[in-house]
Structure formats: C-alpha cells, structure tokens
C-alpha positions, 0 to 999 in steps of 0.5 A: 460628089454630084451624082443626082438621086436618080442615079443614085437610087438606079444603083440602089435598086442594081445592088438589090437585084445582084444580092437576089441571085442564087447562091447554088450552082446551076450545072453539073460539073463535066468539063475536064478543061486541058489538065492546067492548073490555074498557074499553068493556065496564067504562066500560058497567058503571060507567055502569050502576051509576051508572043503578042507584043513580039508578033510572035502570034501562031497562025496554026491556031485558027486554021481547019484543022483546029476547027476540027480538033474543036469542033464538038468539044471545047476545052478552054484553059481561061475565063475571060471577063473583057472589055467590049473595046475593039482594041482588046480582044483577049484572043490576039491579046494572049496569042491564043487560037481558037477554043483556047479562052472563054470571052465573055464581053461588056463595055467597062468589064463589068459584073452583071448577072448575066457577065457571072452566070457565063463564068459560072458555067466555064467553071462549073461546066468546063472545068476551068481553072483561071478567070481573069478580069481584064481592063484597059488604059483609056477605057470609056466606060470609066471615063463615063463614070469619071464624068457622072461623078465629077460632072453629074453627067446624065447618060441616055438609054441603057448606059448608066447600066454599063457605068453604075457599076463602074461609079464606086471604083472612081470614088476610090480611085478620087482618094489615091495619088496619081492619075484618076484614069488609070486610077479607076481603072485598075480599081474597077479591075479589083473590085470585079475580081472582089465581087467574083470571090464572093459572088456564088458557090460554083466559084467560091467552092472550088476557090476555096478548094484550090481549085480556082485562081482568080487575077486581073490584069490592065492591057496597054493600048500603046504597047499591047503589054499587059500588066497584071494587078491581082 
C-alpha cells in the first residue's frame, strides 16, 4: 500500500463531508412513477438488455409522439447510477426511450453527495422503485485507483475526487482471487449499493417498507450483456 498521506488525509476529510449530509428527506413525495414494482421495474431492464444485445432496440421510443406523452411529466420506472463512459449509456444499454430511466453520471459510479441527493429526489419525488448501480469492465476510473494504490500515483486537478471514493474497493478486491480489474469493479459496485442502503431515509425508509430494491449490475463491453451482482 503505497497511497501518500495527502491522499490519505483527502479521504479522510470526503468520509467527513459525506457523514454531515442530512438524514431527512428533502422533497415531498408525489410522484406515482408507471405502478411497477421494483421486480417488475428490474424484469423490464433485464428484458431490455436482452433486445439490446439482440438489436432488438424499439425506435418508437424516442419519436415525436413520445416526446409529447412526456413532455410535462416524467414517470421513469428506474434510477440509474452509471458510468460517464460513452460506452455505457444505460438508455441503449436496457433498450429503453425516453423518459423511461433516471441517469445520473459520474466517472467510475460513484457516490457523491450531489450522485445521492438526485436518487433521493426519483425516489422520494418520482416514486421510483429500482435504483440500480451500474459499472463496467475495463473502467478507468478503477484502473486510476488500482494505480494510486499499487503505484502512488499522483492524480492532477480534480481527479482524485472521482477516484478516492473507488480506493477501498481495489483494497478488497487486492484480497479476492482472480482478476484485480474486474475484481474491483464489481466491488466498487457493491459497495455503492451498500452505502445506498444506508445513506438517507428518503431511501432506507421505503427500503425498509418494501417499497424500494436496490441492485447492481456490470455491463460487458464486448458483448453488451449485463450481468447483475446485487
């Protein structure tokens, strides 16, 4: 472990920050989203996963008429914690059109104050059912933070923001069999979906209440399957 104390006191003091969120929810609940339930919301991701891999993507989706159906509500059945990878955008991922997913994006998915307070507001504010953490293969943000650790790298301008947060999933990955990449990024997956479970009320309440799934999936670059880890 060669992270330099720098480093190591920047992750100190973004643990700090993170633990002084407020632990009430901010906006008042009236969104009744499509009616799916969290294992319908997921079934429909899978299934669209499995028309995208098939090139199977409906193009209706995205056409005038239903920008019109959208136009001054939106009703998305998914929160989606993604990648900024231009590879991955989870819309052509699931086969999905617009208005259907709530995509927030930030390189290497991670958690950030501002990452939760938007899937506070599609769970608290949209009625959303799902949230699902999606990372994927070969991910550079994780192979940042594999460098930082096994390297000391030193990262310039705001990027060690993006990859602290990644640091404590390659430690774990270091101890696990197999390959570190692929490792650490299912790890990283896991642990957003952790943190999520017991970040804020607005999202451990309906948790708690049934109301609410939480999963996280990698996406395969090569094949464009996603294979589902929590």
């Amino acid at each position: 472990m060669t992270i330099s104390r720098r480093r190591a006191l920047g992750l100190a003091a973004s643990a700090s920050l993170f633990a002084l969120l407020p632990k009430t929810p901010v906006f008042a609940s009236s969104g009744e989203g499509l009616g799916l339930t969290a294992d319908e919301a997921l079934a429909r991701l899978k299934k669209g996963n499995a028309d995208f891999v098939a090139g199977r993507t409906p193009a209706a989706m995205t056409d005038a008429r239903r920008r019109g159906q959208i136009a001054q509500k939106q009703t998305p059945f998914c929160a989606v914690l993604a990648c900024a990878d231009s590879r991955v955008p989870p819309e052509l991922v699931f086969a999905q059109g617009l208005g259907d997913l709530f995509v927030i994006r930030v390189a290497g998915n991670t958690l950030d104050p501002e990452s939760l307070g938007s899937i506070e507001y599609g769970v608290d504010h949209l009625g959303i059912p799902l949230v699902l953490v999606l990372g994927h293969e070969r991910c550079g943000a994780v192979t940042a933070a594999i460098d930082v650790v096994e390297k000391g790298t030193e990262l310039p301008g705001s990027l060690n923001a993006i990859v602290d947060p990644i640091v404590p999933a390659v430690l774990k990955a270091k101890r696990q069999p197999g390959n570190l990449i692929d490792n650490a990024v299912r790890q990283n997956v896991l642990d957003v979906v952790t943190r999520l479970g017991t970040s804020e009320a607005a999202i451990t309440e309906p948790l708690a209440a049934g109301k609410l799934k939480l999963a996280g999936a990698v996406y395969d670059l090569d094949t464009g399957k996603v294979a589902f880890v929590a």
